[in-house]
PyMOL Python script that loads the backbone (N, CA, C, O; Angstrom):
from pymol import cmd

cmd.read_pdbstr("""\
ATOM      1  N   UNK A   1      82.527  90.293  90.563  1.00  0.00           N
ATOM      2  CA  UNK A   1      82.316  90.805  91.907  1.00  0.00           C
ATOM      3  C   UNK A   1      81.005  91.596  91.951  1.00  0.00           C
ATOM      4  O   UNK A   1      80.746  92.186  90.902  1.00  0.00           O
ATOM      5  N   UNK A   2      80.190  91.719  92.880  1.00  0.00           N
ATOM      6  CA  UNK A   2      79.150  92.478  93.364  1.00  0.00           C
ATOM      7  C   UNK A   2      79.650  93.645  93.803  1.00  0.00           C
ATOM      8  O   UNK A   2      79.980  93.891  94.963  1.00  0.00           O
ATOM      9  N   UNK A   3      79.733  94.711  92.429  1.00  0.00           N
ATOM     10  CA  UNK A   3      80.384  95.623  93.025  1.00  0.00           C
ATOM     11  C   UNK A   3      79.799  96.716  93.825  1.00  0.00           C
ATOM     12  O   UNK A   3      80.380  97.537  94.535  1.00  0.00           O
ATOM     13  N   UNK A   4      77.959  96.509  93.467  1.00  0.00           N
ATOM     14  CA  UNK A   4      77.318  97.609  94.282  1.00  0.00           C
ATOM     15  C   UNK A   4      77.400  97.014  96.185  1.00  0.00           C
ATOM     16  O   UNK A   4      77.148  97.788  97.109  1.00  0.00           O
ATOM     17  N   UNK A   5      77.702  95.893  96.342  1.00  0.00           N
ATOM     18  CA  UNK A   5      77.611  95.492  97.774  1.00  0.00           C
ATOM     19  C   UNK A   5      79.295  95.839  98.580  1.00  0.00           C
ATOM     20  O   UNK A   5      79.600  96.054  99.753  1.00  0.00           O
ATOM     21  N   UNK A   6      80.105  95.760  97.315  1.00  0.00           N
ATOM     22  CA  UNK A   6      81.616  96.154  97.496  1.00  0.00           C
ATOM     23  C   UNK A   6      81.662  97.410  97.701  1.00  0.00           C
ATOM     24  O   UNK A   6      82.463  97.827  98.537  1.00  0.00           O
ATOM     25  N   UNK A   7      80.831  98.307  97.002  1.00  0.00           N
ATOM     26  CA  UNK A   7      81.115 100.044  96.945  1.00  0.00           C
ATOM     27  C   UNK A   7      80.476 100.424  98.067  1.00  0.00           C
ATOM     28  O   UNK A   7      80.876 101.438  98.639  1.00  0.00           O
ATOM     29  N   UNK A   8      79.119  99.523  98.714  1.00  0.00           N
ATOM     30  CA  UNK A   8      78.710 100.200  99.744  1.00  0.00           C
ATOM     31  C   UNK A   8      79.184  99.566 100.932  1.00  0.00           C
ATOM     32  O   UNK A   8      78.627  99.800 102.004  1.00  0.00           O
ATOM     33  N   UNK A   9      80.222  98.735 100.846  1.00  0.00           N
ATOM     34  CA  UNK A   9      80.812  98.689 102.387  1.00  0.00           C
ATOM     35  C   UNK A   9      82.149  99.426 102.509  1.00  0.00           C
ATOM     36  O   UNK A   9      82.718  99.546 103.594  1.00  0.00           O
ATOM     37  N   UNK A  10      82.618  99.903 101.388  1.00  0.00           N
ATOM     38  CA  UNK A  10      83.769 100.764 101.002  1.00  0.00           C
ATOM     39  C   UNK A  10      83.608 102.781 101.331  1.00  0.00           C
ATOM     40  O   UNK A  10      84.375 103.691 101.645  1.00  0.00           O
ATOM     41  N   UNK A  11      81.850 102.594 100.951  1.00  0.00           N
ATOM     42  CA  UNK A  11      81.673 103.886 101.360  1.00  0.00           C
ATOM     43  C   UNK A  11      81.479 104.103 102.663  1.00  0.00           C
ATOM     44  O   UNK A  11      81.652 105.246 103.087  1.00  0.00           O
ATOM     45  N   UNK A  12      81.058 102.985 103.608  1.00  0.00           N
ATOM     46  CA  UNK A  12      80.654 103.049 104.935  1.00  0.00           C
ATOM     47  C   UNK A  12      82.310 103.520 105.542  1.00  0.00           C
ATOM     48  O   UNK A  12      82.710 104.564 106.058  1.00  0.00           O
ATOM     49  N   UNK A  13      82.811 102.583 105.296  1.00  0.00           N
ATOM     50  CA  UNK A  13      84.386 102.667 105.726  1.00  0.00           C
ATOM     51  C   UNK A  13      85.043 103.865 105.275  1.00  0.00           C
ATOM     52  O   UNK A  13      86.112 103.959 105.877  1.00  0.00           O
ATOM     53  N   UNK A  14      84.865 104.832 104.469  1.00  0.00           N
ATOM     54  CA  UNK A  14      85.555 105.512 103.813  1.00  0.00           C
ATOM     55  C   UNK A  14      84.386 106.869 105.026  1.00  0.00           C
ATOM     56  O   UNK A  14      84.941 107.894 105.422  1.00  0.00           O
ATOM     57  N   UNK A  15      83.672 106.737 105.208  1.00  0.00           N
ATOM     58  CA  UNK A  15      82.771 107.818 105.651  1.00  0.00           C
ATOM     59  C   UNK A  15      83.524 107.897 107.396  1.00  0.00           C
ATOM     60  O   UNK A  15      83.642 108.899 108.101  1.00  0.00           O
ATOM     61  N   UNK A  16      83.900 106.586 107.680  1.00  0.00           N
ATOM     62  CA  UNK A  16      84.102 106.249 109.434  1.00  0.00           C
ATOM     63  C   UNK A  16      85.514 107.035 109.042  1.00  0.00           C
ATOM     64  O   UNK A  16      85.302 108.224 109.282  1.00  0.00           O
ATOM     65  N   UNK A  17      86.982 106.850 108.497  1.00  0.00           N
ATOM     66  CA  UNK A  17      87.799 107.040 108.042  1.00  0.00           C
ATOM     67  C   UNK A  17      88.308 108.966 107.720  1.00  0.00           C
ATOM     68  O   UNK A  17      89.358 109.608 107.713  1.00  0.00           O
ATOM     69  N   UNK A  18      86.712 109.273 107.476  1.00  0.00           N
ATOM     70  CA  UNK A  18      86.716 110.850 107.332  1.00  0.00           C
ATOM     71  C   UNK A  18      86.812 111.473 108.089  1.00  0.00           C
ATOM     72  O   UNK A  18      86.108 111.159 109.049  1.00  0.00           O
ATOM     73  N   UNK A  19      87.687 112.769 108.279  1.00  0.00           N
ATOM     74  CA  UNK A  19      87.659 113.818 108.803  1.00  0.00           C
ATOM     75  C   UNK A  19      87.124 115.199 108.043  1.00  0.00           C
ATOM     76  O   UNK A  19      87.671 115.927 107.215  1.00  0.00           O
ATOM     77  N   UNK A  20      85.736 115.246 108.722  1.00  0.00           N
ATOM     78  CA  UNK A  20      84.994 117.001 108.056  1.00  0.00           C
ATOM     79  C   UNK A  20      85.497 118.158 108.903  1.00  0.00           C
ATOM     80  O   UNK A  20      85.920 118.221 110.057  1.00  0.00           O
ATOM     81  N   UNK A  21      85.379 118.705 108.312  1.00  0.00           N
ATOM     82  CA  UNK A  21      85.300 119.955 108.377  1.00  0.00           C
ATOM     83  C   UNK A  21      83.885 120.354 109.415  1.00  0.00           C
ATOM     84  O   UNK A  21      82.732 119.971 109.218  1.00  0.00           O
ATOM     85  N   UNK A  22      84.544 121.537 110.946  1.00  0.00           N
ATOM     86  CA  UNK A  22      82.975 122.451 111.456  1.00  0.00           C
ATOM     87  C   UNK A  22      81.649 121.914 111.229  1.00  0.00           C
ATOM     88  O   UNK A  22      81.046 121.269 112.087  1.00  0.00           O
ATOM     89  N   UNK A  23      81.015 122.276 109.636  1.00  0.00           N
ATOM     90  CA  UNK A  23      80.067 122.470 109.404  1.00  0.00           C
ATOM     91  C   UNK A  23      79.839 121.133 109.055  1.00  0.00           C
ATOM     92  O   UNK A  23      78.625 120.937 109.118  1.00  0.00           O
ATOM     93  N   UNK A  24      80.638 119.789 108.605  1.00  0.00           N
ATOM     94  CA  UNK A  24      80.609 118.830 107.889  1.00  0.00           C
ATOM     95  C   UNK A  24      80.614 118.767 105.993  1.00  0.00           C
ATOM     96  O   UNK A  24      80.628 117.699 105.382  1.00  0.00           O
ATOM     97  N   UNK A  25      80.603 119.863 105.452  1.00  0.00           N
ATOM     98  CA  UNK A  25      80.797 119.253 104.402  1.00  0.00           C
ATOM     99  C   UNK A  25      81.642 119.368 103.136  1.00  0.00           C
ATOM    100  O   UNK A  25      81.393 119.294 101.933  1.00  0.00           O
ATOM    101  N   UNK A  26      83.179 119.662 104.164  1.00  0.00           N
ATOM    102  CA  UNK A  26      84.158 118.799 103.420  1.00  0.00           C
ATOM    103  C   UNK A  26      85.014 117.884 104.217  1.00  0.00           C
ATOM    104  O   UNK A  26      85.354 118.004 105.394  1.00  0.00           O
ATOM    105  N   UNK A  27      85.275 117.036 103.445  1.00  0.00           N
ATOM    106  CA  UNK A  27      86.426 116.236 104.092  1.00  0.00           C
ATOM    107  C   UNK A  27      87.864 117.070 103.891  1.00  0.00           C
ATOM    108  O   UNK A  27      88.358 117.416 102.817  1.00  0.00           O
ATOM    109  N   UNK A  28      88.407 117.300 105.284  1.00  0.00           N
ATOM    110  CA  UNK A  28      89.701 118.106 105.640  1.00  0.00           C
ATOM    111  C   UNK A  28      90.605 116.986 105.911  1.00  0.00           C
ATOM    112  O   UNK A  28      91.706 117.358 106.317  1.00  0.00           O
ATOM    113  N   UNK A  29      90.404 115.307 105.764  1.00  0.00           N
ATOM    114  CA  UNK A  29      91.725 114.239 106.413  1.00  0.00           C
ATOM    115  C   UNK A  29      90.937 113.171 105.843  1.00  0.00           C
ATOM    116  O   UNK A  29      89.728 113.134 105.613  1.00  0.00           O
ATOM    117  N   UNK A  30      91.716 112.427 105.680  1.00  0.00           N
ATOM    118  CA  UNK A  30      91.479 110.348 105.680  1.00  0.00           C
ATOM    119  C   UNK A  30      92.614 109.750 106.172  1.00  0.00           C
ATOM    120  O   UNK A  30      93.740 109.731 105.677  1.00  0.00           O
ATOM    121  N   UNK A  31      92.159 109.202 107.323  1.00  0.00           N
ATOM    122  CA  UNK A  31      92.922 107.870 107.760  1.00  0.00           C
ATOM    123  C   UNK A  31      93.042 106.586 107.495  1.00  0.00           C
ATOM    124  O   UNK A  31      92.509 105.677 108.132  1.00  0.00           O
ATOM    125  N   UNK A  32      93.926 106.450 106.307  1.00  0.00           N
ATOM    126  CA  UNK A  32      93.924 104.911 105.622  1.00  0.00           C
ATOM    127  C   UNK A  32      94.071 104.019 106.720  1.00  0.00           C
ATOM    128  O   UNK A  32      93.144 103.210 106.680  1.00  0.00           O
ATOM    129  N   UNK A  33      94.768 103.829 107.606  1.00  0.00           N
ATOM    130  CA  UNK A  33      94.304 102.778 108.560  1.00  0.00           C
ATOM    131  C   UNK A  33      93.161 102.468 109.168  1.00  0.00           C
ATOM    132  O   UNK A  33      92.755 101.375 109.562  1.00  0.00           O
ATOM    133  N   UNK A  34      92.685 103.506 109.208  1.00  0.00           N
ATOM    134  CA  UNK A  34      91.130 103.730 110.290  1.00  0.00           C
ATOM    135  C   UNK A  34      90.422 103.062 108.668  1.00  0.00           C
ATOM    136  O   UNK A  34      89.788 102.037 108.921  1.00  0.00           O
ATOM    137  N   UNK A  35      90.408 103.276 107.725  1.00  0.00           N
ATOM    138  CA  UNK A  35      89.552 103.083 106.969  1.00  0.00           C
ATOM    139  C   UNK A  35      90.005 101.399 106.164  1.00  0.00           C
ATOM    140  O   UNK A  35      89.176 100.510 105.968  1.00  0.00           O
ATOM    141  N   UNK A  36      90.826 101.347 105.967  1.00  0.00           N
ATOM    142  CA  UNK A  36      91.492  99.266 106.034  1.00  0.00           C
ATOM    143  C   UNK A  36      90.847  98.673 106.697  1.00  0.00           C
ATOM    144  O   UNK A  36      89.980  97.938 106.225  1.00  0.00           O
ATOM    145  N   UNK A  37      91.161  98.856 108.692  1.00  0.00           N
ATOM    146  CA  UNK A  37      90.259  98.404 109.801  1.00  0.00           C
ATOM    147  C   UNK A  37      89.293  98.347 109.466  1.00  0.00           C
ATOM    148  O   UNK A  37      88.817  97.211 109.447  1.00  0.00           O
ATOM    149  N   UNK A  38      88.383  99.529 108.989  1.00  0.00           N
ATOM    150  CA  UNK A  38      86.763  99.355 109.442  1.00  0.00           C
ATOM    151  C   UNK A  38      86.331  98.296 108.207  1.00  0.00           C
ATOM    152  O   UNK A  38      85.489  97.406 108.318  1.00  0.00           O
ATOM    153  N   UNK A  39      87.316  98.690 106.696  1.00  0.00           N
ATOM    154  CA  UNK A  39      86.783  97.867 105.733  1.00  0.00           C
ATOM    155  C   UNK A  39      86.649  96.517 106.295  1.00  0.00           C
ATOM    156  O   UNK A  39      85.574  95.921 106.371  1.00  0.00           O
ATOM    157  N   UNK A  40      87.605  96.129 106.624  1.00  0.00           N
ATOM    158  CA  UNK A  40      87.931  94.483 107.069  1.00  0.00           C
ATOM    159  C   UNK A  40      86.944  93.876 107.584  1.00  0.00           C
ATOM    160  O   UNK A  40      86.419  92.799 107.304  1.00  0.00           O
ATOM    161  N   UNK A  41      86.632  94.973 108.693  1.00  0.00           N
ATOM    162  CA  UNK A  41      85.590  94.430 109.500  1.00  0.00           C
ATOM    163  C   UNK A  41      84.508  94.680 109.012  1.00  0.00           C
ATOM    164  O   UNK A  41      83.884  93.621 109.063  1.00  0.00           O
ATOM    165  N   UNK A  42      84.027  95.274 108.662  1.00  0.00           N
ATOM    166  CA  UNK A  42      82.788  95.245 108.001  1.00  0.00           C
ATOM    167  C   UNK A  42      82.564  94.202 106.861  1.00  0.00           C
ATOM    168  O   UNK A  42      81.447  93.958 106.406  1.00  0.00           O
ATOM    169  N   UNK A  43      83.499  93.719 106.516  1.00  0.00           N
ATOM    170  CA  UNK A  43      83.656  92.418 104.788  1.00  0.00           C
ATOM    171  C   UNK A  43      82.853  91.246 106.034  1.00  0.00           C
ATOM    172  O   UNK A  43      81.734  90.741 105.946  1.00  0.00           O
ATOM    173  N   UNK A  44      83.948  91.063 107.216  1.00  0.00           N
ATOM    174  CA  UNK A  44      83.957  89.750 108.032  1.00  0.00           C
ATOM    175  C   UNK A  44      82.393  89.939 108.996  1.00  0.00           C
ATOM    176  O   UNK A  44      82.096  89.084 109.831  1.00  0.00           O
ATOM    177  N   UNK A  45      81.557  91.078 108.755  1.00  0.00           N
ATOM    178  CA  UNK A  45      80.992  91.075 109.679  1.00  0.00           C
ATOM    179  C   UNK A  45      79.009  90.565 108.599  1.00  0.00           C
ATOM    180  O   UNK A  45      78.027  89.929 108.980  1.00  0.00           O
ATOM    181  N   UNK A  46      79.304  91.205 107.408  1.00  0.00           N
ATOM    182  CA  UNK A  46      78.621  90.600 106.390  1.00  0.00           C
ATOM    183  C   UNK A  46      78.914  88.827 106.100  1.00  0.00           C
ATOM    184  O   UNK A  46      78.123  87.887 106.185  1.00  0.00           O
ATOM    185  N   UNK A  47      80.183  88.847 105.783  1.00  0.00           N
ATOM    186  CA  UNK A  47      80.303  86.863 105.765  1.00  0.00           C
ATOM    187  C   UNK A  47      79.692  86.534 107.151  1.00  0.00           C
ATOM    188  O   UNK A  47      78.756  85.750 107.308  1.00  0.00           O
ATOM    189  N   UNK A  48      80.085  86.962 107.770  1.00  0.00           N
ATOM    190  CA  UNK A  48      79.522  86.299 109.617  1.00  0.00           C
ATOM    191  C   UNK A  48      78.048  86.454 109.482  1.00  0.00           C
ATOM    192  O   UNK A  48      77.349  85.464 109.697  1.00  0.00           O
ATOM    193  N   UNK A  49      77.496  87.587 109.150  1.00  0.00           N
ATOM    194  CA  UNK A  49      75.790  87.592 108.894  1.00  0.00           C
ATOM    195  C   UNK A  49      75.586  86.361 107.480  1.00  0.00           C
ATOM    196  O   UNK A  49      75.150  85.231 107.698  1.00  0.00           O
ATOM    197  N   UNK A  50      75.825  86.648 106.639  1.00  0.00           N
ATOM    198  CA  UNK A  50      75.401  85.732 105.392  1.00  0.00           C
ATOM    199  C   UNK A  50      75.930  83.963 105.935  1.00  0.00           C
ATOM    200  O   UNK A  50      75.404  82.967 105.437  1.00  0.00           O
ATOM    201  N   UNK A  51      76.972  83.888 106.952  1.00  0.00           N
ATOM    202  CA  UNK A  51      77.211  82.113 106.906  1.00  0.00           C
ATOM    203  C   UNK A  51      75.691  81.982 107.827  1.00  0.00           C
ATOM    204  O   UNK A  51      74.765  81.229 107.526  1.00  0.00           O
ATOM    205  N   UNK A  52      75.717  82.712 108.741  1.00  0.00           N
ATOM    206  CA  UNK A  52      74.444  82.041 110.093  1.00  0.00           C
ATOM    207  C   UNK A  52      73.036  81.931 108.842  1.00  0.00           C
ATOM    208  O   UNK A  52      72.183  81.044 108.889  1.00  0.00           O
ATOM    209  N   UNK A  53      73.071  82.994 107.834  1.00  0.00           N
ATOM    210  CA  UNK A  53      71.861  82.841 107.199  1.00  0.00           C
ATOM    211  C   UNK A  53      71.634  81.523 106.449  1.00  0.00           C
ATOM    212  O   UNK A  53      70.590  80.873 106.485  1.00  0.00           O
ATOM    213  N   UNK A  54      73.017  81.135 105.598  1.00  0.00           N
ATOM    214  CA  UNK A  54      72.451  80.346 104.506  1.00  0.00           C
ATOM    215  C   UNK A  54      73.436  78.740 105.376  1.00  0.00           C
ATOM    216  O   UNK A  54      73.643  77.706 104.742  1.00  0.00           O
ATOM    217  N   UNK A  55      73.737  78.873 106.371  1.00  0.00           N
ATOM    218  CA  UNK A  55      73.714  77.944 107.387  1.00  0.00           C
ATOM    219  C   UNK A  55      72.460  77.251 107.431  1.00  0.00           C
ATOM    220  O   UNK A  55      72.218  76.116 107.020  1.00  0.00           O
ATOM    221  N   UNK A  56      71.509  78.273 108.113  1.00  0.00           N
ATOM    222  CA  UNK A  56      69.668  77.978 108.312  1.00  0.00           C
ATOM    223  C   UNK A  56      69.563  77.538 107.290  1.00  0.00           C
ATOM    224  O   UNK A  56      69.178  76.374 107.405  1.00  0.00           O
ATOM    225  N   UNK A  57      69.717  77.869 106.099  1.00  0.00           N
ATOM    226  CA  UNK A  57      68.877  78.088 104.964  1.00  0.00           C
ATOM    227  C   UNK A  57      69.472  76.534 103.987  1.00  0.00           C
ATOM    228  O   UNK A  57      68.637  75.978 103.274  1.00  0.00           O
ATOM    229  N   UNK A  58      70.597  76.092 104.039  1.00  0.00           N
ATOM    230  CA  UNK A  58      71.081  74.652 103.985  1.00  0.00           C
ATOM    231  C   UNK A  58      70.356  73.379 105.018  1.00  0.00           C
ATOM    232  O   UNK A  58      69.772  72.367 104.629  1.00  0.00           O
ATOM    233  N   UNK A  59      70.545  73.697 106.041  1.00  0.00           N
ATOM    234  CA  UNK A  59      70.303  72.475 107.339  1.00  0.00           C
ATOM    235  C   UNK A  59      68.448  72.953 106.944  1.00  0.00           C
ATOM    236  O   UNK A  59      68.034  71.840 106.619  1.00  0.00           O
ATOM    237  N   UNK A  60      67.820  73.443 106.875  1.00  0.00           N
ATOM    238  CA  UNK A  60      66.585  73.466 106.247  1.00  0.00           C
ATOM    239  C   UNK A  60      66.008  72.505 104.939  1.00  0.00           C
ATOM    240  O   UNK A  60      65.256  71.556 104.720  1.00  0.00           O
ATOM    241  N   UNK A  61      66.838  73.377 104.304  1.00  0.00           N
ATOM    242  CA  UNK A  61      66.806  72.132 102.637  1.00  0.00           C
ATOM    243  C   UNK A  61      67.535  70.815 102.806  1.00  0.00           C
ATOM    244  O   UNK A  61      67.486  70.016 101.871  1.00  0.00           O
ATOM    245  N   UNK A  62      68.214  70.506 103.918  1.00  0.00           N
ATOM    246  CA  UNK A  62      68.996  69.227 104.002  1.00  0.00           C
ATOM    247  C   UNK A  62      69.882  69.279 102.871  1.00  0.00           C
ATOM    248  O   UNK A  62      69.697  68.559 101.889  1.00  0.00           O
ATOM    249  N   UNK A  63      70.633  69.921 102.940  1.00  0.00           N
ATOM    250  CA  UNK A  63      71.921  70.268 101.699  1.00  0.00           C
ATOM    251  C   UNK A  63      73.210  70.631 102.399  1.00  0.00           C
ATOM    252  O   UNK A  63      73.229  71.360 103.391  1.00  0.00           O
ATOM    253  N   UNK A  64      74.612  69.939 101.685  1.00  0.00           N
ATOM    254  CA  UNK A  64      75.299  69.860 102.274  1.00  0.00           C
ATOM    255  C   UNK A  64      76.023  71.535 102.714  1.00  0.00           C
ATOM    256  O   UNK A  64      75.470  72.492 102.171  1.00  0.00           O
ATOM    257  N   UNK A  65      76.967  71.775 103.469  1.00  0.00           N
ATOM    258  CA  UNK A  65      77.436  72.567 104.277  1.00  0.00           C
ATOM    259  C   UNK A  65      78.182  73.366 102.769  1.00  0.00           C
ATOM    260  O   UNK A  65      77.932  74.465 102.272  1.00  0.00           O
ATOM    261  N   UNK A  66      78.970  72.502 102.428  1.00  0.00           N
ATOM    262  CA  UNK A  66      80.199  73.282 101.500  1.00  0.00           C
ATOM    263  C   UNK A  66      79.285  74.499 100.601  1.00  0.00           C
ATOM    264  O   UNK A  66      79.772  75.574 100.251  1.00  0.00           O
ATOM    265  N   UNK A  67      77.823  74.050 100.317  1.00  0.00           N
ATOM    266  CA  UNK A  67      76.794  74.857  99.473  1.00  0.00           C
ATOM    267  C   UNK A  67      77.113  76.493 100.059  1.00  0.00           C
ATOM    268  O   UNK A  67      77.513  77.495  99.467  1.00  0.00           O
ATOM    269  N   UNK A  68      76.853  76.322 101.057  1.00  0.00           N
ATOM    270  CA  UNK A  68      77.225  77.997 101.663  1.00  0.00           C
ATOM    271  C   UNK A  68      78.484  78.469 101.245  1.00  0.00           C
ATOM    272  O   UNK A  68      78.724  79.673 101.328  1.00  0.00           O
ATOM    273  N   UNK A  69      79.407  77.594 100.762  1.00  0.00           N
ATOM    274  CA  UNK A  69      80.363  78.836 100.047  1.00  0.00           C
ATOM    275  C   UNK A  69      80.291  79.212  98.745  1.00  0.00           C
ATOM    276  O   UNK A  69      80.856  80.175  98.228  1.00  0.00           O
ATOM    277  N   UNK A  70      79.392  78.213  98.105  1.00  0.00           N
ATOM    278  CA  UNK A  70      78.935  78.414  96.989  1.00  0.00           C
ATOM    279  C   UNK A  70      78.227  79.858  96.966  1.00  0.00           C
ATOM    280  O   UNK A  70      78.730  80.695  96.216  1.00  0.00           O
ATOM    281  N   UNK A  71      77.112  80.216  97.716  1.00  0.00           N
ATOM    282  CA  UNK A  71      75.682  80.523  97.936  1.00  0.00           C
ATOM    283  C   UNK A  71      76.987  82.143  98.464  1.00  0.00           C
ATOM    284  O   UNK A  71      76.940  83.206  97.847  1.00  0.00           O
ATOM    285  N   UNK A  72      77.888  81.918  99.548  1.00  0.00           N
ATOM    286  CA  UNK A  72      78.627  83.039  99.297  1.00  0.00           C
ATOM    287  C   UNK A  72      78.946  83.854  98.467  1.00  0.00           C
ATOM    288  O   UNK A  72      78.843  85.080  98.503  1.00  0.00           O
ATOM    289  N   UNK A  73      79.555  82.845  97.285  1.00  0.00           N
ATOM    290  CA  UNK A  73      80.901  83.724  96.720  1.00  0.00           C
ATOM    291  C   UNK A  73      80.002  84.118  95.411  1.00  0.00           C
ATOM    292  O   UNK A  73      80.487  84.828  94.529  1.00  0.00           O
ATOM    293  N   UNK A  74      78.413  83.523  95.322  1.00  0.00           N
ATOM    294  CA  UNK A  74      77.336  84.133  95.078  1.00  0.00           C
ATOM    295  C   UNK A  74      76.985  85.596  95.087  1.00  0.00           C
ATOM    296  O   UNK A  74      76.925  86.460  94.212  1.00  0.00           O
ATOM    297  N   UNK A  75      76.744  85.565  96.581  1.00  0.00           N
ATOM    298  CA  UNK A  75      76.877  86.631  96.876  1.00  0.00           C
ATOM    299  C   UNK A  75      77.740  87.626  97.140  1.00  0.00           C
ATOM    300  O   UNK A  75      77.303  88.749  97.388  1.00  0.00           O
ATOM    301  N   UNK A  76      78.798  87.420  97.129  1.00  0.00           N
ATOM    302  CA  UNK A  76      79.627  88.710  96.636  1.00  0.00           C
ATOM    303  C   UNK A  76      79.948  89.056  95.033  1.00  0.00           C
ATOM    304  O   UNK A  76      80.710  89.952  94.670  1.00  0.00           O
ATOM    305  N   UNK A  77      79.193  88.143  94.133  1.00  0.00           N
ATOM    306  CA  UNK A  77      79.781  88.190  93.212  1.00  0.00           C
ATOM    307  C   UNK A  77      81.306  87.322  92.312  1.00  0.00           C
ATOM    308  O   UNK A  77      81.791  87.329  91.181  1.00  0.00           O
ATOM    309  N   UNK A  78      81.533  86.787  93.390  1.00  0.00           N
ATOM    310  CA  UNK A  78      83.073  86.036  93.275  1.00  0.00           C
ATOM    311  C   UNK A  78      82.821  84.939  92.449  1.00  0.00           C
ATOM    312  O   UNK A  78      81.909  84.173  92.762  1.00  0.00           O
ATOM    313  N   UNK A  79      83.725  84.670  91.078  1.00  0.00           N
ATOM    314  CA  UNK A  79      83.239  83.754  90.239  1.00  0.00           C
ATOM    315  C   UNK A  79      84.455  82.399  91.046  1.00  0.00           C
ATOM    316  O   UNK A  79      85.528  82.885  91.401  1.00  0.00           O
ATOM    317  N   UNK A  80      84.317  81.121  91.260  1.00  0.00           N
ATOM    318  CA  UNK A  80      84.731  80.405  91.675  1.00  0.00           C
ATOM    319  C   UNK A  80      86.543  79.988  90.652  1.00  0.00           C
ATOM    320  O   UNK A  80      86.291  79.858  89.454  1.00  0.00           O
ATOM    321  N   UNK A  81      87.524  79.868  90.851  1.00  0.00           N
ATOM    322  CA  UNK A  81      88.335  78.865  90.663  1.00  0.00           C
ATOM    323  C   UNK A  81      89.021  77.940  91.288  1.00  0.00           C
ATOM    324  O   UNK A  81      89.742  78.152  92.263  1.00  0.00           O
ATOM    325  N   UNK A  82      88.763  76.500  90.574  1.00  0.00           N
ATOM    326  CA  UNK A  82      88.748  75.809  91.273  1.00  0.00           C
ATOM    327  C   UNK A  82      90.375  74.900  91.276  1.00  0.00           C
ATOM    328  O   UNK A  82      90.602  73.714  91.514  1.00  0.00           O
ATOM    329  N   UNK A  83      91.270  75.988  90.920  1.00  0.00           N
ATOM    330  CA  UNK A  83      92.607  75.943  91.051  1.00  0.00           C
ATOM    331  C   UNK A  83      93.249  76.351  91.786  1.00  0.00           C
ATOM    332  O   UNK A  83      94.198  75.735  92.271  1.00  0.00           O
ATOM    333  N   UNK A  84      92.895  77.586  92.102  1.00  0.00           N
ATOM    334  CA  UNK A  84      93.321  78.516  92.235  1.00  0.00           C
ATOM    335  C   UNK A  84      93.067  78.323  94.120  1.00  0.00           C
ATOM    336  O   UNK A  84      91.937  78.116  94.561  1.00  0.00           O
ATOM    337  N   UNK A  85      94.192  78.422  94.965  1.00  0.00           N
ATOM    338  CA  UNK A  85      94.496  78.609  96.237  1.00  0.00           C
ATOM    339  C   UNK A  85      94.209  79.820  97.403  1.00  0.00           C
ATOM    340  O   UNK A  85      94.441  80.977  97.055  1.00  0.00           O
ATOM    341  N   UNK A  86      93.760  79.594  98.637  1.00  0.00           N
ATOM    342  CA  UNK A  86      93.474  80.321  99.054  1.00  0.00           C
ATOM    343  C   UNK A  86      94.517  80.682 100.345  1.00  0.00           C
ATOM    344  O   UNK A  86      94.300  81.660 101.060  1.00  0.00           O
TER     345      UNK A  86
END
""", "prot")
cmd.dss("prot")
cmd.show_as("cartoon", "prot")
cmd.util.cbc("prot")
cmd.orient("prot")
């Protein structure tokens, strides 16, 4: 896994999720739901940016479609099995 691209959509979510303190700098609450939500969306909102990219970036090279999940799971780091169910 790409864990520095994992930790920084985890910290984004974990920051939305916070409750500070007055001055801001402590966290006084976390809302695990608020912070699940935002993760989620933020995972689906990176795949949604990275398919339109390497979409272009296939129909350019004239290479087939399935390549972008390759070129994905690339980019997250995700090592492929090709047994294994989704």
């Amino acid at each position: 896994m790409n864990m520095a691209k994992i930790k920084a959509i985890s910290n984004q979510a974990r920051e939305f999720a916070s409750t500070k303190d007055p001055l801001d700098m402590y966290v006084i609450g976390f809302d695990e739901d608020k912070f699940e939500a935002k993760f989620a969306e933020l995972i689906v909102k990176e795949c949604a940016k990275l398919a339109v990219e390497l979409a272009d970036a296939a129909e350019t090279k004239m290479m087939p479609n399935f390549v972008i999940e390759t070129w994905m799971k690339q980019h997250f780091g995700v090592k492929s099995n090709p047994t294994a169910a989704i």
